[in-house]
C-alpha positions in Angstrom: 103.1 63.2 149.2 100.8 65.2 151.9 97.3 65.1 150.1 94.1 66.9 151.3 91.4 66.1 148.7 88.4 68.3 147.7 85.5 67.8 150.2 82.5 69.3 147.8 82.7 69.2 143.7 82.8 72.2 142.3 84.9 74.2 144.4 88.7 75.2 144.1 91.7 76.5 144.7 91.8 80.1 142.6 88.1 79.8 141.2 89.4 76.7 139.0 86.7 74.3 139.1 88.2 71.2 140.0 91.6 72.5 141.1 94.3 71.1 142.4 97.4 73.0 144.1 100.3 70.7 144.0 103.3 72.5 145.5 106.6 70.9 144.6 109.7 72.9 146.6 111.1 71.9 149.8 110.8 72.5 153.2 107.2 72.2 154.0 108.0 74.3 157.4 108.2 77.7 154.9 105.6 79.8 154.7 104.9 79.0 151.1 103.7 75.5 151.8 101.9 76.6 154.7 99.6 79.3 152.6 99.4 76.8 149.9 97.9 74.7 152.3 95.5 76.7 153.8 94.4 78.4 150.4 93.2 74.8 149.3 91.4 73.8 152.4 89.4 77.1 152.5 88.6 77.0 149.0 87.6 73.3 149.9 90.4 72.6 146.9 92.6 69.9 146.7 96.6 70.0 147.9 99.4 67.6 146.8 102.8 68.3 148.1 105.8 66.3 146.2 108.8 64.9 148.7 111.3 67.5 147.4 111.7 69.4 144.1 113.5 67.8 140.7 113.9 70.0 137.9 113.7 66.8 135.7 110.5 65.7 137.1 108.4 68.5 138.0 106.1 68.6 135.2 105.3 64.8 135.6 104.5 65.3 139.2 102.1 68.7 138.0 100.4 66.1 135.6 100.6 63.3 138.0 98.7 65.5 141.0 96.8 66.9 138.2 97.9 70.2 139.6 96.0 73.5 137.9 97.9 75.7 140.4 101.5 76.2 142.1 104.2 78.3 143.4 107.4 78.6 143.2 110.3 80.8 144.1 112.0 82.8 141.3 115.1 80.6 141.0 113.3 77.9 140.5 111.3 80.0 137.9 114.4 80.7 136.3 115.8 77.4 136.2 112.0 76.0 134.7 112.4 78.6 132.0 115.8 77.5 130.9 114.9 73.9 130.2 114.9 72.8 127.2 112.0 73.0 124.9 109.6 69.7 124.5 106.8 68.9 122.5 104.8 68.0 125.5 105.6 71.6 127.2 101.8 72.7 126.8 100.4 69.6 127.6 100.0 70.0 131.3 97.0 70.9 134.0 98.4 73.3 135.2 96.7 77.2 134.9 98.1 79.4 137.4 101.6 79.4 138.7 103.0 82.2 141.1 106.6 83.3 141.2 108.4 85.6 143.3 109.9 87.7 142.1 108.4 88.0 138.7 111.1 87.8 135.9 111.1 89.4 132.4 110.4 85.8 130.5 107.2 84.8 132.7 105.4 85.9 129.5 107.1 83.8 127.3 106.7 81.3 130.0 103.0 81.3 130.0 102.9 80.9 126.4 105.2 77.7 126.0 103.4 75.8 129.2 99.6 77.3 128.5 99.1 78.9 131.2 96.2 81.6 131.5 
């Protein structure tokens, strides 16, 4: 896991106070990671970047890094969405999550997994 941690309390990544942006796709080359990055250190945030993505795992690394913000790429949106349904869906950190490109069931989404 790459990890830069929060120099000052009480700023974050995305106005979150306290926030975390754990990014959990491959290839930390891609542009995603590197934005990711940089958002966090000039919000003097916090970024935590997983070895490579698991469907099976990724909500136990966002609870793990404590993550209230991500990304991901709108197949692995797709693929999130399609898991089956657990009692511990909404029971996560995480607030904001962007996908590209935005699909129909991102409001359902947001509902089952508490985001804002």
């Amino acid at each position: 896991m790459l990890s830069l941690r929060r120099p000052k309390q009480g700023k974050a990544v995305s106005a979150l106070p306290g926030g975390q942006c754990g990014l959990l796709l491959p290839s930390p080359f891609h542009a995603n990671a590197s934005m990711a990055a940089l958002g966090a250190m000039i919000a003097e945030g916090s970024f935590a970047m997983g070895k490579r993505f698991s469907l099976t795992t990724f909500w136990d690394e966002i609870r793990s890094y404590q993550a209230t913000h991500t990304n991901v790429l709108g197949s692995i949106f797709a693929l999130l969405a399609r898991q089956p349904r657990k009692e511990s869906d909404a029971k996560n950190p995480l607030k904001v999550m962007n996908a590209v490109p935005w699909l129909p069931e991102f409001e359902e989404f947001e509902k089952r997994f508490d985001l804002n």
